[in-house]
C-alpha positions as CSV (number, residue, x, y, z in Angstrom):
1,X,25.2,-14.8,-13.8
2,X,21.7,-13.7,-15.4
3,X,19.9,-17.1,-13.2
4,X,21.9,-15.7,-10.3
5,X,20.1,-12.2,-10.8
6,X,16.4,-13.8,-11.8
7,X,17.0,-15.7,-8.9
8,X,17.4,-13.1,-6.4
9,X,14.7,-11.1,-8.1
10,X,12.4,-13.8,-7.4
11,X,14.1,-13.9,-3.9
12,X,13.4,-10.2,-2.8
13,X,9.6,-10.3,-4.7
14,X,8.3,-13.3,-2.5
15,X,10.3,-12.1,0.6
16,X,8.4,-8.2,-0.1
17,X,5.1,-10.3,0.1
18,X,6.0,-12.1,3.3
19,X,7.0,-9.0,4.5
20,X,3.2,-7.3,3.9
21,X,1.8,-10.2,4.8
22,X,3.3,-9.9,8.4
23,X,3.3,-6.3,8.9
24,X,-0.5,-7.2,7.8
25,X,-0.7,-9.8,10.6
26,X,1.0,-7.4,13.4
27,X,-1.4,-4.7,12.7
28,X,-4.1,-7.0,13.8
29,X,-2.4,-8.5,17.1
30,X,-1.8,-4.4,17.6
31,X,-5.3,-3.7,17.5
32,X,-6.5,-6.8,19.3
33,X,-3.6,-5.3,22.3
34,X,-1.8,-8.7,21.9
35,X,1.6,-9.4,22.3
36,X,3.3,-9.0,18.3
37,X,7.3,-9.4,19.5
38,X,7.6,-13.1,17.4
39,X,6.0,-11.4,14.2
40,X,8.0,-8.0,14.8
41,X,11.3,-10.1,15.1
42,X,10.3,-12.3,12.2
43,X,10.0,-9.1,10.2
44,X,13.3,-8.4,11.3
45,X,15.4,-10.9,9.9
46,X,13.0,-10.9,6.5
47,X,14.9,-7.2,6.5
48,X,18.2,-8.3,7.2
49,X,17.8,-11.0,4.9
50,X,16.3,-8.4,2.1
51,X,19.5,-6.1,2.9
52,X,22.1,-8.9,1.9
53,X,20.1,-9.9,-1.4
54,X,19.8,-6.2,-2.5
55,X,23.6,-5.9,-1.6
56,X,24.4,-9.1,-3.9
57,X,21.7,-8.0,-6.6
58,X,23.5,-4.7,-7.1
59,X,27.3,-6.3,-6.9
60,X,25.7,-8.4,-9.7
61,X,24.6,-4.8,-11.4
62,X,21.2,-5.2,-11.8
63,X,19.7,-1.6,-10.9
64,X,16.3,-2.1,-12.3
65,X,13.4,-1.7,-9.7
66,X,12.1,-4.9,-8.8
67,X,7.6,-4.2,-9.0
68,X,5.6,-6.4,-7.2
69,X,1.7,-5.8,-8.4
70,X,0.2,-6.9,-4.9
71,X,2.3,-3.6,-3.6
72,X,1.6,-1.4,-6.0
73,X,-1.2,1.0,-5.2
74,X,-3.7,2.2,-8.1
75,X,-3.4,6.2,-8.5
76,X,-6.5,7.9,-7.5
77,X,-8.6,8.7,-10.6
78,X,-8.5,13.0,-10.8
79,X,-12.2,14.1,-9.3
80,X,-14.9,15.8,-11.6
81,X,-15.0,19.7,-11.3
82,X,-17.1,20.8,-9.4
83,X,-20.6,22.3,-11.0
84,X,-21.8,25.8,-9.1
85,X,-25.1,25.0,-7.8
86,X,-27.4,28.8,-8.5
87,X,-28.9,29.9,-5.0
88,X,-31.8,29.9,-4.2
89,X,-34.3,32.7,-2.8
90,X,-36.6,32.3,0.0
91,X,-39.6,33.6,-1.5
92,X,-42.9,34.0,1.4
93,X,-45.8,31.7,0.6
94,X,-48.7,33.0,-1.1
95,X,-52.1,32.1,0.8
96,X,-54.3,30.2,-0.5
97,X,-57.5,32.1,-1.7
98,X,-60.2,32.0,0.8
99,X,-63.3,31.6,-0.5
């Protein structure tokens, strides 16, 4: 029972890299105005085949969130405070002496 669950964990984590890899791949044949219908449908039954594994996975009870580190998007580190910059006056140019 426990290989079955490894097993399907491994399943689902190389199947959600597939997945960005082709959404990846359709974003480019978007841009370029190509036709993306293969790589959309491809993407299709990568989600239908996702849907039956997590279906299985949780009959199995395994609940635990399944992290993939290529996914997973590095929080933002918090930005400095800002430091109040003192205005400055205009102040008119003194002449120089004329001699």
């Amino acid at each position: 029972m426990d290989n079955r669950i490894n097993e399907i964990r491994r399943l689902i984590r190389s199947l959600r890299v597939s997945m960005k890899q082709a959404e990846a791949i359709m974003r480019e044949q978007i841009n370029r105005d190509e036709d993306c219908s293969f790589v959309a449908q491809e993407i299709l039954k990568m989600r239908t085949v996702m849907s039956l594994l997590v279906r299985e996975r949780s009959t199995l009870g395994d609940n635990e969130p399944i992290l993939v580190q290529d996914l997973v998007i590095p929080r933002r580190l918090p930005t400095p405070p800002r430091v109040p910059v003192a205005k400055r006056r205009l102040t008119p140019l003194r002449e120089a002496t004329r001699a």
